[in-house]
N, C-alpha and C positions, 0 to 999 in steps of 0.2 A: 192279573188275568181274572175275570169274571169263573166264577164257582162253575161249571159245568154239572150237568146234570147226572152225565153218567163218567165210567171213568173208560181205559185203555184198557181195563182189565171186563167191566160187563161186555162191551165191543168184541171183545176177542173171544168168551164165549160164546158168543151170540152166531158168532162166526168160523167157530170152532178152529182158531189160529191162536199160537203167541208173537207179540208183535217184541223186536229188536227193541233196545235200549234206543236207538235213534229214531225208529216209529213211533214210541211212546211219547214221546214230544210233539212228536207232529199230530199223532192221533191226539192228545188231548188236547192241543191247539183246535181242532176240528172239533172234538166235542164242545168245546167252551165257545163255536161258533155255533155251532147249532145249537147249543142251549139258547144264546145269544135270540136268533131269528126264532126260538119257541116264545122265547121270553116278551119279543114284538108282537106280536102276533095278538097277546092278552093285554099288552100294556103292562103289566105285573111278576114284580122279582120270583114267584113262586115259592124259590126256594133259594140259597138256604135261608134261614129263621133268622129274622132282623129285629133288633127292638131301636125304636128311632123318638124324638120327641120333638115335635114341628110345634109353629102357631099357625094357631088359621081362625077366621074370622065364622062366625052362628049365622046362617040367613034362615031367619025367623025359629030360632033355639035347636037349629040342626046342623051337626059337621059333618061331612063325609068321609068317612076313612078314606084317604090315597091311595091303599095298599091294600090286598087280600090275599089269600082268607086271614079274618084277623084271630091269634090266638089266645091276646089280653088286652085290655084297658089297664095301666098301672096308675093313671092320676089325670084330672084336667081341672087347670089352674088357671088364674087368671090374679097378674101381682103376684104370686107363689101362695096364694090363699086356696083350696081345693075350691071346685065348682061341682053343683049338682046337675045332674046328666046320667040320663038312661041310658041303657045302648040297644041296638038293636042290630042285627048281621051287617056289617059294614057302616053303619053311621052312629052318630049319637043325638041322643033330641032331649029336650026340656030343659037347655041350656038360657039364662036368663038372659037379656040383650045381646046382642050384636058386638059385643065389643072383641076383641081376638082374645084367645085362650091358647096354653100352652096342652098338647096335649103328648103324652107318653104310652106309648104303645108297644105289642109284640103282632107280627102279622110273618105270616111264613110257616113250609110246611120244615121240621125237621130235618130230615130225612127228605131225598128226591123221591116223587112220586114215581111209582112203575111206568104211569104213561111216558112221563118226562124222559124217563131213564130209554123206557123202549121205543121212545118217537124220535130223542135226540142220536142212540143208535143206529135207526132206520135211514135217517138223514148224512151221516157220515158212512155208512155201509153204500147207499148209494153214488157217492160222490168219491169214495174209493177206487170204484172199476176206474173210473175217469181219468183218474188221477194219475194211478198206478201205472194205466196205458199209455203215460203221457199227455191226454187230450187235452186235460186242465179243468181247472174248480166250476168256469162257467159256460159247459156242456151237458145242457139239462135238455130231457128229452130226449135221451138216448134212446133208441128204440130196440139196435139190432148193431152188433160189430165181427166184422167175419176178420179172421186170423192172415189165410193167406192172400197177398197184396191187400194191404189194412183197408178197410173200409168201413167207413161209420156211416147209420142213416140215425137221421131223428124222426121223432112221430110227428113231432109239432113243431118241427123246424127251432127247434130250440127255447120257445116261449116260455119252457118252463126250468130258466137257466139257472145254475148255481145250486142251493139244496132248499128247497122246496119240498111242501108237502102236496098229496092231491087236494084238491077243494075239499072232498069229503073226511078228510082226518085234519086238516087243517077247522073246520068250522064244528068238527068232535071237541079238538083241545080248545078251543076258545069257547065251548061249551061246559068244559070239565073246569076249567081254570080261569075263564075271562070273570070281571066283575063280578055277574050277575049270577055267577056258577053258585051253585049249590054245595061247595064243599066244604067240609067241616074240618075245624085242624085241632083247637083245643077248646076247654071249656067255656062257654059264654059266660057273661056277665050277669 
């Protein structure tokens, strides 16, 4: 199962519940899907902290890191002989020809970030009511449910199905954590 962002336990503060031994599985199944749909969203692992060592090919003495934010450069080789290379926030440059190079890296935050933690509870808090009611995982845009003779309306007929964020926190976190995000994890190079 993919690392989840937050666990059963920040959820349940959040929400000021404790959840059953047989919730607990289920709720961190939910979170590790909503960390999942955060993690789309940027393209990128966030979190936890991975060190990986890929080859990839310089176009014209520049790599692009894969993955961010990056937290180290540990070597970039070519034949296992070291190569010279700058780095700069997410790529490396003044790598000499084109030819592929091994490169070894750390990229990832520690520790989940708060947003992460408090966007991927936002996400299964809301897909709780749903659940809980019976309605099911892909009844988004709930808008309103009255108790006696059960009645559900949605806002937007449902458009915004499954666990979803709104536009405006959805283009936050790929603001905080996409590519081009400005977040710093550990020391540059």
């Amino acid at each position: 199962m993919v690392d989840a962002f937050a666990t059963y336990t920040d959820l349940g503060s959040r929400l000021n519940r404790t959840f059953t031994s047989d919730e607990q599985t289920w709720v961190t199944t939910l979170l590790a899907d909503a960390s999942t749909y955060l993690r789309s969203l940027v393209q990128q692992q966030i979190y936890p902290q991975s060190v990986v060592t890929y080859t990839d090919y310089p176009q014209q003495g520049r790599v692009d890191l894969p993955q961010y934010p990056v937290v180290s450069v540990t070597s970039v080789q070519r034949d296992g002989v070291d190569v010279y290379y700058k780095y700069r926030p997410g790529y490396l440059y003044c790598i000499r020809d084109d030819d592929p190079v091994d490169i070894a890296y750390t990229f990832g935050f520690a520790d989940a970030p708060d947003l992460c933690v408090s966007f991927a509870c936002i996400l299964v808090s809301s897909a709780l009511l749903t659940l809980e009611a019976g309605i099911g995982l892909t009844a988004g845009g709930l808008s309103s449910v009255a108790l006696d003779d059960f009645k559900a309306a949605w806002a937007d007929a449902g458009a915004s199905s499954g666990m979803v964020l709104p536009e405006e926190q959805e283009e936050l976190f790929c603001r905080q954590f996409g590519r081009g995000s400005t977040s710093v994890v550990g020391p540059y190079l």
